[in-house]
Gaussian input, Z-matrix of N, CA and C with variables (Angstrom, degrees):
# hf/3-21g

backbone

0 1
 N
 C     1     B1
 C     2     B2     1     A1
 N     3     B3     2     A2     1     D1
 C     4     B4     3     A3     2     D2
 C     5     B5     4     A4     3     D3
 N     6     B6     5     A5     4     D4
 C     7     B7     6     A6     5     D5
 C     8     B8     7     A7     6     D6
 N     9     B9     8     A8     7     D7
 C    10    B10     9     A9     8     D8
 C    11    B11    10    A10     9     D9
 N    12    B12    11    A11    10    D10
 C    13    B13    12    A12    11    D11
 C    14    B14    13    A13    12    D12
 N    15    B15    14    A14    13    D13
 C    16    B16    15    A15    14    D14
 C    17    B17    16    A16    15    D15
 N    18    B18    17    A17    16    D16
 C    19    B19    18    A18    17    D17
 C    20    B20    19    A19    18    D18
 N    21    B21    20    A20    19    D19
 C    22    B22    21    A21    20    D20
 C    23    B23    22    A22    21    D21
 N    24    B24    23    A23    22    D22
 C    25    B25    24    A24    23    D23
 C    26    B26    25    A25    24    D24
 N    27    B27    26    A26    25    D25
 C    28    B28    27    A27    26    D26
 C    29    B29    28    A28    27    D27
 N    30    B30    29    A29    28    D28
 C    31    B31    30    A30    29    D29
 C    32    B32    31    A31    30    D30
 N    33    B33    32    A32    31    D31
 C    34    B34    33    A33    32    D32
 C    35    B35    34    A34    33    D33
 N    36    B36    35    A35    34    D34
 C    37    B37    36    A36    35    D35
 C    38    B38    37    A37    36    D36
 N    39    B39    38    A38    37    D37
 C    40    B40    39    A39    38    D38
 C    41    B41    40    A40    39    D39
 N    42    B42    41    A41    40    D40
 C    43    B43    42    A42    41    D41
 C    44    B44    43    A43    42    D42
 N    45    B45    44    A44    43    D43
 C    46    B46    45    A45    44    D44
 C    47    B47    46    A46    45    D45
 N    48    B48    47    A47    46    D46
 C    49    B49    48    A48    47    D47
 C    50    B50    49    A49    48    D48
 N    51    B51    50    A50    49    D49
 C    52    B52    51    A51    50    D50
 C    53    B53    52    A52    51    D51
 N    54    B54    53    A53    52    D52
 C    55    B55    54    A54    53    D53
 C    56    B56    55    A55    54    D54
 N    57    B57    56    A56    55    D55
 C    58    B58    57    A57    56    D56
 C    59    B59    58    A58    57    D57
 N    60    B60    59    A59    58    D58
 C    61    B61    60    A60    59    D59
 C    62    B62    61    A61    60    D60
 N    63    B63    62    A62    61    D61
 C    64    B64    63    A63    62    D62
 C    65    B65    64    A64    63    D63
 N    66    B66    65    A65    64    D64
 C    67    B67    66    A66    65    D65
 C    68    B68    67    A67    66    D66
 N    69    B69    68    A68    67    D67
 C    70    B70    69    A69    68    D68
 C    71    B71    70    A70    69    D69
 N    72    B72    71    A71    70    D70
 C    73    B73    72    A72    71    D71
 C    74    B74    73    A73    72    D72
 N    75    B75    74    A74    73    D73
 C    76    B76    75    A75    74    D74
 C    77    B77    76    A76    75    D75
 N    78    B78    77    A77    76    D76
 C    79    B79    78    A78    77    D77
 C    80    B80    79    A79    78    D78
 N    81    B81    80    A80    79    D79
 C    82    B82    81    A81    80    D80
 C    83    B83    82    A82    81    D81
 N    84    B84    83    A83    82    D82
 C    85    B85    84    A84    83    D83
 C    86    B86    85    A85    84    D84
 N    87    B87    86    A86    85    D85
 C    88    B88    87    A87    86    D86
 C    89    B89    88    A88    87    D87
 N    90    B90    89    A89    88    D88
 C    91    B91    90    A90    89    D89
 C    92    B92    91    A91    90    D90
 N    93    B93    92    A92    91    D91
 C    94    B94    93    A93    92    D92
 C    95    B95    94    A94    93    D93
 N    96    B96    95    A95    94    D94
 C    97    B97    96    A96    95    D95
 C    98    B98    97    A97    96    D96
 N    99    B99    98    A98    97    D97
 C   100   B100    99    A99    98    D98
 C   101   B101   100   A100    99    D99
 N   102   B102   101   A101   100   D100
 C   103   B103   102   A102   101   D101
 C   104   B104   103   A103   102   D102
 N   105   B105   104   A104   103   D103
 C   106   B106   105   A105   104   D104
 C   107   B107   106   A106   105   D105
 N   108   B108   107   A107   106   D106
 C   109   B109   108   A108   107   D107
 C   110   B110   109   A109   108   D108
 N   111   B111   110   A110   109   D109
 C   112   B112   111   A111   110   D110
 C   113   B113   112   A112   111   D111
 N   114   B114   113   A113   112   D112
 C   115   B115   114   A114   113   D113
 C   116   B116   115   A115   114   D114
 N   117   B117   116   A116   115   D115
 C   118   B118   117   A117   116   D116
 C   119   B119   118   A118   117   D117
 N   120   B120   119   A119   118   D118
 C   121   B121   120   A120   119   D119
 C   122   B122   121   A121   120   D120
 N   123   B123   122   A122   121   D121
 C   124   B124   123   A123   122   D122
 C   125   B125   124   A124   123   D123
 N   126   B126   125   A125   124   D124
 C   127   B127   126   A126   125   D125
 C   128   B128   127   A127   126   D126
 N   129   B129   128   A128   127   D127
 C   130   B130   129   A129   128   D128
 C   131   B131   130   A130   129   D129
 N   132   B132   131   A131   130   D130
 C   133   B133   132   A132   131   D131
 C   134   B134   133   A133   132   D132
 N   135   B135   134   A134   133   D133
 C   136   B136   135   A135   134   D134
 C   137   B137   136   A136   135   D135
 N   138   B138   137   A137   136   D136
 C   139   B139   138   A138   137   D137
 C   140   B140   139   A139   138   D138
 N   141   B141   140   A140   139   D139
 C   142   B142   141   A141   140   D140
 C   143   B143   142   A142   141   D141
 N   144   B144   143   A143   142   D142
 C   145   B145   144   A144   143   D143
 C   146   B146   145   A145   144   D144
 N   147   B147   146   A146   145   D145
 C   148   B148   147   A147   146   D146
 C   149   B149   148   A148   147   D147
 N   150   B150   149   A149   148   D148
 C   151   B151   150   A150   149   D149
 C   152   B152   151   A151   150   D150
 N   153   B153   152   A152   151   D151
 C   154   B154   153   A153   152   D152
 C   155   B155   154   A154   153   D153
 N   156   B156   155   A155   154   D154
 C   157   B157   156   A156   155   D155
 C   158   B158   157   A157   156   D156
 N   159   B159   158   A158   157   D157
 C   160   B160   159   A159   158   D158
 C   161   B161   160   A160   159   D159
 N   162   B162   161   A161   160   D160
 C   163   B163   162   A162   161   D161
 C   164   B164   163   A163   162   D162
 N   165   B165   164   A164   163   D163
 C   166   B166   165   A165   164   D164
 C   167   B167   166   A166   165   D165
 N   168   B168   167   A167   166   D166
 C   169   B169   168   A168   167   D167
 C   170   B170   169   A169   168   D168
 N   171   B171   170   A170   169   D169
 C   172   B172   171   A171   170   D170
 C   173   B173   172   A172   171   D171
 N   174   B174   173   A173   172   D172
 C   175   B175   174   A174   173   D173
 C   176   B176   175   A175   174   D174
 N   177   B177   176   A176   175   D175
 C   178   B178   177   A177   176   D176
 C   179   B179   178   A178   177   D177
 N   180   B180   179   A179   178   D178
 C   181   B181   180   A180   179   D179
 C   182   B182   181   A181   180   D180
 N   183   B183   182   A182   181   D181
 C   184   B184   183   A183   182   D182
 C   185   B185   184   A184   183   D183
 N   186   B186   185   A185   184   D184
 C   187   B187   186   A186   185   D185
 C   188   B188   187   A187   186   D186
 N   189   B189   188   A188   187   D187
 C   190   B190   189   A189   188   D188
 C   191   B191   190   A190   189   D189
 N   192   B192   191   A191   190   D190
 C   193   B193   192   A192   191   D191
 C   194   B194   193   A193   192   D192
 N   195   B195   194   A194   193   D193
 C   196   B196   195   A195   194   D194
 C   197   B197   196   A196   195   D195
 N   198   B198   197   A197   196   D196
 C   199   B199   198   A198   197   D197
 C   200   B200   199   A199   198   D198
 N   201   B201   200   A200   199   D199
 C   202   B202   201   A201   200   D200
 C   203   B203   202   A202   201   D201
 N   204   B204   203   A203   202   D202
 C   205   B205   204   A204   203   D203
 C   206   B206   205   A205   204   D204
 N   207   B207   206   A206   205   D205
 C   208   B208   207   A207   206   D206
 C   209   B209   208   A208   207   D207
 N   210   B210   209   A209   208   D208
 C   211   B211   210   A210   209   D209
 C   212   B212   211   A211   210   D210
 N   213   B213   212   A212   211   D211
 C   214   B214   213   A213   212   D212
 C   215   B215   214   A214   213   D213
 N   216   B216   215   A215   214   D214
 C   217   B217   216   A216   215   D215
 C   218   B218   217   A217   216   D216
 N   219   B219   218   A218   217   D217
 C   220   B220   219   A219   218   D218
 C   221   B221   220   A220   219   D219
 N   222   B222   221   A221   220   D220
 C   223   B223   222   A222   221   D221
 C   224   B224   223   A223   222   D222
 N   225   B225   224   A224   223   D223
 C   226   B226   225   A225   224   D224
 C   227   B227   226   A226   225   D225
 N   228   B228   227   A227   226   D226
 C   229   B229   228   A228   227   D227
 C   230   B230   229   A229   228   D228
 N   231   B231   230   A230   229   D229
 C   232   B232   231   A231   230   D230
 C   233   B233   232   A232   231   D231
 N   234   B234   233   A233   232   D232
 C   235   B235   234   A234   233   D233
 C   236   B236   235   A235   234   D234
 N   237   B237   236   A236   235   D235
 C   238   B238   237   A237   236   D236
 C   239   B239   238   A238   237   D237
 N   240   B240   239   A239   238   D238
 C   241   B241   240   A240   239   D239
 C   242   B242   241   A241   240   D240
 N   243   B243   242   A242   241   D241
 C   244   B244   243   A243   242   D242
 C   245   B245   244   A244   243   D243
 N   246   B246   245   A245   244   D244
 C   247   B247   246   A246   245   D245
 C   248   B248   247   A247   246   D246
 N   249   B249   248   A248   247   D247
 C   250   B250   249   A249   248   D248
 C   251   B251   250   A250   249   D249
 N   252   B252   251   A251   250   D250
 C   253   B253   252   A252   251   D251
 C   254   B254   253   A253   252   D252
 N   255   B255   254   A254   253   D253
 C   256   B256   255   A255   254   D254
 C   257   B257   256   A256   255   D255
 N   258   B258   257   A257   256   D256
 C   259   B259   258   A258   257   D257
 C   260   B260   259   A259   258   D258
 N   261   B261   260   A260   259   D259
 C   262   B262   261   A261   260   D260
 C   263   B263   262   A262   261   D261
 N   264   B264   263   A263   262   D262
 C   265   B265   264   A264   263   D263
 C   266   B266   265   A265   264   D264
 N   267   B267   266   A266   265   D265
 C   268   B268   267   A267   266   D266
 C   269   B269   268   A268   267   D267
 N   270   B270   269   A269   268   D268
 C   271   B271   270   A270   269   D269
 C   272   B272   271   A271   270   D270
 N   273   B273   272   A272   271   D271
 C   274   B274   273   A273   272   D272
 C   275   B275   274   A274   273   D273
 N   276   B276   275   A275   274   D274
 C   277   B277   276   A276   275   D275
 C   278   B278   277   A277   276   D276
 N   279   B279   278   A278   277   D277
 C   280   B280   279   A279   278   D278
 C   281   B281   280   A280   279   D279
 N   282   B282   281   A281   280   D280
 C   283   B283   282   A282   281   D281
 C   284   B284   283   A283   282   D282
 N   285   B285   284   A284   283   D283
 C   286   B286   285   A285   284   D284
 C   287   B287   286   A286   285   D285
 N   288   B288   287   A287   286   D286
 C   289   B289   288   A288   287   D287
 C   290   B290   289   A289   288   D288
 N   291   B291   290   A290   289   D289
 C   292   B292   291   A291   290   D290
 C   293   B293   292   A292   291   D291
 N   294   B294   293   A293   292   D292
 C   295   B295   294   A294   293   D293
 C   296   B296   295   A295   294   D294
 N   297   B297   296   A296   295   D295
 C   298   B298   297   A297   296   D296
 C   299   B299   298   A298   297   D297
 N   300   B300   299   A299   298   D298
 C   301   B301   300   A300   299   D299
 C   302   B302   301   A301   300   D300

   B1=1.4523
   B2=1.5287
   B3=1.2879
   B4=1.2825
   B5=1.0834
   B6=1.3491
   B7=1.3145
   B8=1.7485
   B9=1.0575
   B10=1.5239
   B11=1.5921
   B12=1.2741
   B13=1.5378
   B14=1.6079
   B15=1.0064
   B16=1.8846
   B17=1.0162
   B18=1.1306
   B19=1.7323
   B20=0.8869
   B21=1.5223
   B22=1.3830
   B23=1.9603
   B24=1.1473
   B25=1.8520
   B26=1.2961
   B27=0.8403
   B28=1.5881
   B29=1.6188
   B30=1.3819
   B31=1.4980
   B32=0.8886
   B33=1.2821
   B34=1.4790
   B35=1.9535
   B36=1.4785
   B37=1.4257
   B38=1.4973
   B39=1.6805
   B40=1.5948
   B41=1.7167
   B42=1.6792
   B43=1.0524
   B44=1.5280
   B45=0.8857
   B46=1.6927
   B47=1.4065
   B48=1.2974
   B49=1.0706
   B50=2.0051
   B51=1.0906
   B52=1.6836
   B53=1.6808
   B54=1.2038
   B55=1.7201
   B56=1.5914
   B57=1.2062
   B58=1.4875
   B59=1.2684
   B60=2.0732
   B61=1.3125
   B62=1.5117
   B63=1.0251
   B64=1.7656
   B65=1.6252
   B66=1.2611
   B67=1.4178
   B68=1.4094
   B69=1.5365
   B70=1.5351
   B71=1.0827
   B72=1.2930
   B73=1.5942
   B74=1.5471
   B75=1.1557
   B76=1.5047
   B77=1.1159
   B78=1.5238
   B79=1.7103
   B80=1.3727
   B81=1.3634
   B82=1.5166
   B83=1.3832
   B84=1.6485
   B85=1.4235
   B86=1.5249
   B87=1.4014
   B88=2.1142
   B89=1.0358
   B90=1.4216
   B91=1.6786
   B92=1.7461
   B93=1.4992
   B94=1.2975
   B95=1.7213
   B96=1.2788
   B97=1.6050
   B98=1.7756
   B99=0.9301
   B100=1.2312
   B101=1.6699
   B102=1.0434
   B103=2.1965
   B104=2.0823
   B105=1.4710
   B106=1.0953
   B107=1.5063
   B108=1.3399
   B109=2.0091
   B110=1.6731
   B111=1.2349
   B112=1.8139
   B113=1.7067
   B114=1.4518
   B115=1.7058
   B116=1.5706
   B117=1.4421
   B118=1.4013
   B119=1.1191
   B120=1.2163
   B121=1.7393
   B122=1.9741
   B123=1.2110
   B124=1.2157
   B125=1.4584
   B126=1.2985
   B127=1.7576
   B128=2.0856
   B129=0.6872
   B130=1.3633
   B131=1.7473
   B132=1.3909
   B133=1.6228
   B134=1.5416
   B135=1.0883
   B136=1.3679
   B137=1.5406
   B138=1.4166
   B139=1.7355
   B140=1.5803
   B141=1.3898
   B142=1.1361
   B143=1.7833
   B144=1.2861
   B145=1.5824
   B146=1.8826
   B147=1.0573
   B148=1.8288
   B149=1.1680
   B150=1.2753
   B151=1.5253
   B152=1.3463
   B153=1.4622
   B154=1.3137
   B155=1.6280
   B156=1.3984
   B157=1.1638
   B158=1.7801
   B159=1.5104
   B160=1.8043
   B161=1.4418
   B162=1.2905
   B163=1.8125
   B164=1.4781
   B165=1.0866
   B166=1.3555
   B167=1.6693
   B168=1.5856
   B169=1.4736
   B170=1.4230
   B171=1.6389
   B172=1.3862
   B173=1.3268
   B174=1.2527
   B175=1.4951
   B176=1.8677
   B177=1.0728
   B178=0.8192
   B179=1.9839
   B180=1.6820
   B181=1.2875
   B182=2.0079
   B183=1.7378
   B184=1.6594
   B185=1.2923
   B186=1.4458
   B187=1.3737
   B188=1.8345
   B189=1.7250
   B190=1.0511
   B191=1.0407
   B192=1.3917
   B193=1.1973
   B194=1.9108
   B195=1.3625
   B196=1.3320
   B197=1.6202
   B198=1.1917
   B199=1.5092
   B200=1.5723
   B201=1.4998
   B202=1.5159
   B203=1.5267
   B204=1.2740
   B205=1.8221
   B206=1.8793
   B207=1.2143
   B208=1.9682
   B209=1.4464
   B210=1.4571
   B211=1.4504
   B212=1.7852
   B213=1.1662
   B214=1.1810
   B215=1.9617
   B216=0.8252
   B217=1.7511
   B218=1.6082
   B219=1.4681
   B220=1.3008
   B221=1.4639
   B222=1.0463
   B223=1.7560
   B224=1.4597
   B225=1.4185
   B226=1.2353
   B227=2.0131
   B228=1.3593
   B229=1.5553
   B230=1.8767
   B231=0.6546
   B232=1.8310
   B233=1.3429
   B234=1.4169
   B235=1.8293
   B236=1.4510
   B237=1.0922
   B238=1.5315
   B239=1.4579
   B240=1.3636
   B241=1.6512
   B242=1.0336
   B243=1.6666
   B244=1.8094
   B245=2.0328
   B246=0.6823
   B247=1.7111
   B248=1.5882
   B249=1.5234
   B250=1.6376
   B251=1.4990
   B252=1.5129
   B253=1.3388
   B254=1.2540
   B255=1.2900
   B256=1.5673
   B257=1.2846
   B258=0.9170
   B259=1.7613
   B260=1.7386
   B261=1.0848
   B262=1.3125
   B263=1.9218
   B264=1.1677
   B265=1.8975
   B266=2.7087
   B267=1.3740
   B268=1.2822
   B269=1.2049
   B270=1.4480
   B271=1.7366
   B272=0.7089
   B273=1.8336
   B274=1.4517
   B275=1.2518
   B276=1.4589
   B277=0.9940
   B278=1.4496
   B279=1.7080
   B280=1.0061
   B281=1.5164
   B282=1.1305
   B283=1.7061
   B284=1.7417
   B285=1.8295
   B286=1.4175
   B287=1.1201
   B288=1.5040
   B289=1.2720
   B290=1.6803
   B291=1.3398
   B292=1.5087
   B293=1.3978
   B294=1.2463
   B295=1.4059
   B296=1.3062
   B297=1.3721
   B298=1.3882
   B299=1.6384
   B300=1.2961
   B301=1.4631
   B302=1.9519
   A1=107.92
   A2=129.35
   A3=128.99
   A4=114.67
   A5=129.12
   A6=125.33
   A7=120.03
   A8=119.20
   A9=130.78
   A10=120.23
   A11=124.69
   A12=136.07
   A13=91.88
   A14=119.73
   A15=145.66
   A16=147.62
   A17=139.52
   A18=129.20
   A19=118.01
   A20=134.26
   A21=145.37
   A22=100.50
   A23=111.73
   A24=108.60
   A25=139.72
   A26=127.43
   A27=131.07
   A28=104.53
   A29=118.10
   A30=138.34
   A31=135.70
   A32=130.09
   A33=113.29
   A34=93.41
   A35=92.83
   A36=84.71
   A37=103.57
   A38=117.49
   A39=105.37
   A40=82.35
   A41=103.12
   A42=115.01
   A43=145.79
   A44=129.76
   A45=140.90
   A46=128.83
   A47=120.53
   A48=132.36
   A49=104.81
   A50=89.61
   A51=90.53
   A52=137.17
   A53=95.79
   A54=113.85
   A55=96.36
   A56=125.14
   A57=105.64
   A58=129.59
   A59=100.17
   A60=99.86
   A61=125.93
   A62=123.81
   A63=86.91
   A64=114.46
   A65=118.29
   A66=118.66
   A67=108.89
   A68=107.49
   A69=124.29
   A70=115.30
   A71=106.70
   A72=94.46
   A73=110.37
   A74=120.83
   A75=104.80
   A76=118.07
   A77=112.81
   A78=112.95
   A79=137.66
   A80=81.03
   A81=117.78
   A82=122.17
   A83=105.93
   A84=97.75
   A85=128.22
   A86=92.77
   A87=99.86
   A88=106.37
   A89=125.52
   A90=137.75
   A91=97.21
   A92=99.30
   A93=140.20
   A94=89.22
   A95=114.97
   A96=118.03
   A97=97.93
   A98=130.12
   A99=139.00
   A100=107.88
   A101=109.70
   A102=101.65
   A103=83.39
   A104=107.47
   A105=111.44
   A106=115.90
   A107=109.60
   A108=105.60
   A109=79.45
   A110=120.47
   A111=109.20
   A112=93.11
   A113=98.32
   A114=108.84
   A115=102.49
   A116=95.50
   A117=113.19
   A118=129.15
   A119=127.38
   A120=130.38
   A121=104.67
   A122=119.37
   A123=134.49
   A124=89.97
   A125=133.53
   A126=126.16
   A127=91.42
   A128=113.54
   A129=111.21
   A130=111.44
   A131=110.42
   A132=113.41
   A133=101.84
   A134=115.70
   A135=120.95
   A136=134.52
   A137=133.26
   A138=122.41
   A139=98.06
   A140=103.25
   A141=116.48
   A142=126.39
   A143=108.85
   A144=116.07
   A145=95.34
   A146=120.62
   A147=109.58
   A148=106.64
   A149=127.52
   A150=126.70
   A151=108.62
   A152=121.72
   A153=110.37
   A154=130.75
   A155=127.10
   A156=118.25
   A157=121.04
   A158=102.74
   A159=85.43
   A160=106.66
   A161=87.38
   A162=103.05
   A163=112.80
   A164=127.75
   A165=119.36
   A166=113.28
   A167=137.91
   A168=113.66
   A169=78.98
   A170=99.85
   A171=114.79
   A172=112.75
   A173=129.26
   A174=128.99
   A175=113.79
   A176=135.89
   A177=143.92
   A178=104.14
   A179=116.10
   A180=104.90
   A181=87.11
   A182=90.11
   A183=76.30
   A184=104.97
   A185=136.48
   A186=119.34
   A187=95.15
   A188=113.96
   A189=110.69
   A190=113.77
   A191=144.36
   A192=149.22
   A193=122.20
   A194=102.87
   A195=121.86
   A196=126.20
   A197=112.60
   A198=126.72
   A199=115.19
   A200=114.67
   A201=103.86
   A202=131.04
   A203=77.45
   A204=123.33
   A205=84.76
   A206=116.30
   A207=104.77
   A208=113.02
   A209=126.05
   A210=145.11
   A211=94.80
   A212=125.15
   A213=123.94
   A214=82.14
   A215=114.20
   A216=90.87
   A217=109.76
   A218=101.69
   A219=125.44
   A220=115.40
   A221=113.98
   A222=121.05
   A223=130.59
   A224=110.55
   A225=136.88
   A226=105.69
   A227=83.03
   A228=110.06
   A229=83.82
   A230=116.50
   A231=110.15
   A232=106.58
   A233=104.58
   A234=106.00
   A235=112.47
   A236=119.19
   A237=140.16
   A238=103.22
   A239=105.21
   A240=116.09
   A241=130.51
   A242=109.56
   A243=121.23
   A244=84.95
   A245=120.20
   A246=111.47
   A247=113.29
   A248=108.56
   A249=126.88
   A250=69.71
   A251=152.37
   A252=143.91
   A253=112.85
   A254=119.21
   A255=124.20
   A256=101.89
   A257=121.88
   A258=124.81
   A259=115.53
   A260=115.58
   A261=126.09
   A262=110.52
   A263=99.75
   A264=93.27
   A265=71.57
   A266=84.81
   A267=129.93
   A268=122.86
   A269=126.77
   A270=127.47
   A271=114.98
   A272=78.08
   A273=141.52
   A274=130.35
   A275=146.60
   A276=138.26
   A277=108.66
   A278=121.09
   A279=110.83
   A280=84.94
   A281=117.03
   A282=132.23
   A283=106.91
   A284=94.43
   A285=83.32
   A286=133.40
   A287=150.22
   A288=125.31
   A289=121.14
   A290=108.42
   A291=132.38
   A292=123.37
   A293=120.11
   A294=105.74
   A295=103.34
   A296=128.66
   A297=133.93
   A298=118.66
   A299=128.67
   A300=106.06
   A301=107.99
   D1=142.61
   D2=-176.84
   D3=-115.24
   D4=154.18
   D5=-133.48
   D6=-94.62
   D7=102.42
   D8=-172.11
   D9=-81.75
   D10=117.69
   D11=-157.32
   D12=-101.18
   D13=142.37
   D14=140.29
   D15=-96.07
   D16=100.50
   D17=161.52
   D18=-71.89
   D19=114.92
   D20=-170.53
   D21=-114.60
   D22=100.00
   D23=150.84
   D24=-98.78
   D25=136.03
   D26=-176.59
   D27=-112.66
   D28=113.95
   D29=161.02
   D30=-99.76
   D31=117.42
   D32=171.50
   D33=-118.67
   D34=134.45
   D35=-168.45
   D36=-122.52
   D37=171.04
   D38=-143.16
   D39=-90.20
   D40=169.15
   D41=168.41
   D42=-48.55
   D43=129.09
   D44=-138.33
   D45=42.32
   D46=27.46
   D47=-165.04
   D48=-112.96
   D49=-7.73
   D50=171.93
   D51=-41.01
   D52=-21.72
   D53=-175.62
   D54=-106.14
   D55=-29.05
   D56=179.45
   D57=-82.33
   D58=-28.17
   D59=150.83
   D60=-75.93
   D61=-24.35
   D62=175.04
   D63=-92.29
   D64=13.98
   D65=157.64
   D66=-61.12
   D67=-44.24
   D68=-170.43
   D69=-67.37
   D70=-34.12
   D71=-178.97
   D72=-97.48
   D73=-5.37
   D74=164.66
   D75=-88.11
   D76=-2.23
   D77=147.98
   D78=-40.78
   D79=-55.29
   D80=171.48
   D81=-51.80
   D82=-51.55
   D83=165.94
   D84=-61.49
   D85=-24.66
   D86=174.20
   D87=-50.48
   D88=-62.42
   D89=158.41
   D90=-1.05
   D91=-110.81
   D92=-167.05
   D93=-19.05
   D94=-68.54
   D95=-158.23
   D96=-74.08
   D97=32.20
   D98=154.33
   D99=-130.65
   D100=17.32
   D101=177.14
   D102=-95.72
   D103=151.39
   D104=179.70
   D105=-62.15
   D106=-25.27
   D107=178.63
   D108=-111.08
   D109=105.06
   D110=173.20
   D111=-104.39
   D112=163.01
   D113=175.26
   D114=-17.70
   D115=164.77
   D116=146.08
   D117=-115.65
   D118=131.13
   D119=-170.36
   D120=68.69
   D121=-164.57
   D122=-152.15
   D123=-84.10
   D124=169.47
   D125=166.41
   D126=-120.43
   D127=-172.28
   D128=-178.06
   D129=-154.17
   D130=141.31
   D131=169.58
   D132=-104.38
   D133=140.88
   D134=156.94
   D135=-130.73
   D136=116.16
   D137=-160.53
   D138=-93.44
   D139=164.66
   D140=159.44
   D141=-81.02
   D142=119.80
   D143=-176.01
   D144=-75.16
   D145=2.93
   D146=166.00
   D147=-109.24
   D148=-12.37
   D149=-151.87
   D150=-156.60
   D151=44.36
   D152=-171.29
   D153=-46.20
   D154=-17.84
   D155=163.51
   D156=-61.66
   D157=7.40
   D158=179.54
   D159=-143.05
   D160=143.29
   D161=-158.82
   D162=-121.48
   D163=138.99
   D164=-176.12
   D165=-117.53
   D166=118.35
   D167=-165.62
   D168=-123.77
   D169=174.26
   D170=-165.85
   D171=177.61
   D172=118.43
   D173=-178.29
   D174=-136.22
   D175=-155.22
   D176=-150.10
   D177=-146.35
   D178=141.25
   D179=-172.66
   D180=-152.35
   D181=144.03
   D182=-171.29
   D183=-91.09
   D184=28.86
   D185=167.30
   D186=-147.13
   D187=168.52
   D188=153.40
   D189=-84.44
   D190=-14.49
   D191=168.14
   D192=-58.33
   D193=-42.40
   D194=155.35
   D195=-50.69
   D196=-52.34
   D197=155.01
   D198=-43.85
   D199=-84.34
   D200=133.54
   D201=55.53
   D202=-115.06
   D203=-161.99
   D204=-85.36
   D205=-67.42
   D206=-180.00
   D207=-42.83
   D208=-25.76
   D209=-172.99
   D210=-76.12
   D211=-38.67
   D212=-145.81
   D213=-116.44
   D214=2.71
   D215=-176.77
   D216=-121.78
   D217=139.64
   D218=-166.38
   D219=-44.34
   D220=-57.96
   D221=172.67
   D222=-60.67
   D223=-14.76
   D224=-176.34
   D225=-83.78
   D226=-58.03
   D227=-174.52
   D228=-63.19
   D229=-51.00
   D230=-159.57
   D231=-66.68
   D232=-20.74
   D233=179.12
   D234=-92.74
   D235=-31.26
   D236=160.83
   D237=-37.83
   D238=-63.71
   D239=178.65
   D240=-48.65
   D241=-42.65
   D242=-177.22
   D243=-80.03
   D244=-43.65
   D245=-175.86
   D246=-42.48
   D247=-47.24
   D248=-158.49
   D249=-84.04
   D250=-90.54
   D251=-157.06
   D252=-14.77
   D253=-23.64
   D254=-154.27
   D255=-120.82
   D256=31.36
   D257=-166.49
   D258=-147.25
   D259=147.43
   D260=161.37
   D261=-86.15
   D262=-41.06
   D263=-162.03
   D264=-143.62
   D265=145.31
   D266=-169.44
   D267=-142.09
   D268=87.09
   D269=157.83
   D270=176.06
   D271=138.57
   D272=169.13
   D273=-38.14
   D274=151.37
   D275=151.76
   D276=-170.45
   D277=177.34
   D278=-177.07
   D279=-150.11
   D280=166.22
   D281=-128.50
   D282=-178.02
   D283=121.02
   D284=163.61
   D285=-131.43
   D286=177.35
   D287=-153.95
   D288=-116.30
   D289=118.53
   D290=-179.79
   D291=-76.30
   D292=-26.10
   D293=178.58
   D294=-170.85
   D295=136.69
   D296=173.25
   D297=-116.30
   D298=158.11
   D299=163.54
   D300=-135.84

C-alpha cells in the first residue's frame, strides 16, 4: 500500500457562527485547490448532529511533503486563520493511513 497523507481538524466553533464557518472553509478549499500539490479528491466537513458547534474536516493530500509546503504557504495559513477566528478550540493535524478494510 503506498503511503496516503490526511488533514484531520477538530472545531468547535463559537456560537452562531456555524454558517460562517463553513462558508469559510469552503473558502479554504478554493485556497488549497490552487497550492501546486492541492488535495486529492474532495476534502470533506462534517458537524455534529449532538453538538452542532463541532465539526470535524478532513481530506486527503498526495504527499507529506504537500501537507508540508500547504503548512508553510501564506494564503493557506490566512484561511486557516479566518477559520481559528471563528472558533473556540482549533486542531490541526495531519495523519497517515495504516489500515483500511
Amino acid at each position: 500500500m503506498s503511503e496516503t497523507y490526511y488533514t484531520l481538524g477538530v472545531w468547535r466553533v463559537k456560537p452562531e457562527h456555524e454558517a460562517d464557518f463553513i462558508e469559510t472553509w469552503k473558502a479554504l478549499g478554493l485556497i488549497f485547490s490552487q497550492l501546486p500539490n492541492p488535495p486529492t479528491g474532495k476534502g470533506a466537513l462534517i458537524q455534529s448532529l449532538s453538538e452542532p458547534p463541532l465539526f470535524y474536516s478532513f481530506g486527503a493530500w498526495p504527499s507529506l511533503e504537500a501537507v508540508q509546503a500547504m503548512r508553510e504557504n501564506p494564503q493557506a495559513q490566512g484561511g486557516i486563520n479566518r477559520l481559528r477566528e471563528l472558533c473556540t478550540e482549533a486542531i490541526p493535524g495531519s495523519f497517515r493511513l495504516v489500515a483500511e478494510t
